[in-house]
N, C-alpha and C positions, 0 to 999 in steps of 0.2 A: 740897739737891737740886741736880743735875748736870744740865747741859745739854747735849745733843749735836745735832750736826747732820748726822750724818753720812746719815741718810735726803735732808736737803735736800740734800745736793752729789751724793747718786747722781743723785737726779729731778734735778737741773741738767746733769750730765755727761750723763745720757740726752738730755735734750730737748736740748742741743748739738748731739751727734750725730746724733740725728734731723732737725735743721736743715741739718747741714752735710752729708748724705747725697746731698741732689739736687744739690749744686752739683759730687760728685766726676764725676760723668759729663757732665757740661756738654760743648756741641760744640763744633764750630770753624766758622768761617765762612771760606769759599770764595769769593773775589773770581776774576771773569774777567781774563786775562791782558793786560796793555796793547795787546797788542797786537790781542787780540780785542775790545776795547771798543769803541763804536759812538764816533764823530768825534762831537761835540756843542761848541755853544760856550756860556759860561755863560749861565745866568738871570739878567736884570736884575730886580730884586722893591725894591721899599720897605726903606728900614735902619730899625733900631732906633732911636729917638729924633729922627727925621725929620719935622718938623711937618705937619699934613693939608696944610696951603696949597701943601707944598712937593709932598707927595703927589699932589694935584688937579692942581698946573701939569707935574710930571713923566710920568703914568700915565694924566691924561683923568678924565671925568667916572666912579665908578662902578659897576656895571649897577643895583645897590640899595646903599641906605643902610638900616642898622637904628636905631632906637631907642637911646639913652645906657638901660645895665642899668646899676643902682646908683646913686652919687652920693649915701646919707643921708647921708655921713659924711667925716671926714677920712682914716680908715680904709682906704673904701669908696669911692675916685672910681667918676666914672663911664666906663662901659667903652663906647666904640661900634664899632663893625664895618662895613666898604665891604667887598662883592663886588665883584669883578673877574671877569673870564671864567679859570677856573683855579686862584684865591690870594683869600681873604681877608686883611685888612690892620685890627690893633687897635692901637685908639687910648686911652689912656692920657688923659682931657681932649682934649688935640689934639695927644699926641704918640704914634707910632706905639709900640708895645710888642711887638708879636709879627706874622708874616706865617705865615698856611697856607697850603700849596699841596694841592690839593684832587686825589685819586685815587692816583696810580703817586704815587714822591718823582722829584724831579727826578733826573737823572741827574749823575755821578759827573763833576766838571769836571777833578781833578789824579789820574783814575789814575793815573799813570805815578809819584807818588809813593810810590805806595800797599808795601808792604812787606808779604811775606808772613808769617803765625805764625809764631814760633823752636817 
């Protein structure tokens, strides 16, 4: 007995193409001109791997502290969260891991580098 696959490579070649269908019409994104961009200077925020202590003497006391989620495990530390007016700031044990800034994103600090699509 003979074995073919040729049904399997159609169904593969279909669902391929059916994947790669939404990405042919994909947009472009539209950045405002440097010169139209609004004057801002950057945002100072908490870095990555920045200790709370260093957190707390740089940025102030902040408006809420949450509760450490997780910690069973070696796995699984635990994860804690300070609000700020603006940005939350997680904490990895007591080193920072990630900073949100909460609403609009901040604004664009190096337009002028920025390079239009070819």
């Amino acid at each position: 007995m003979r074995k073919t696959f040729c049904g399997a490579l159609a169904f593969a070649a279909s669902l391929a193409a059916g994947l790669a269908a939404p990405l042919a019409g994909a947009g472009q994104l539209d950045l405002p001109a440097a010169e139209t961009a609004p004057e801002s200077k950057p945002i100072v925020l908490p870095q990555r791997g920045q200790a709370q202590a260093s957190v707390l003497r740089e940025f102030g006391e902040p408006r809420a502290r949450h509760a450490p989620a997780g910690g069973g495990s070696a796995q699984h530390p635990p994860i804690t969260r300070w609000d700020y007016d603006g940005y939350s700031v997680f904490f990895e044990r007591t080193t920072v891991i990630d900073v949100v800034t909460k609403g609009d994103p901040p604004p664009l600090s190096h337009v002028d580098e920025l390079a239009p699509a070819q």
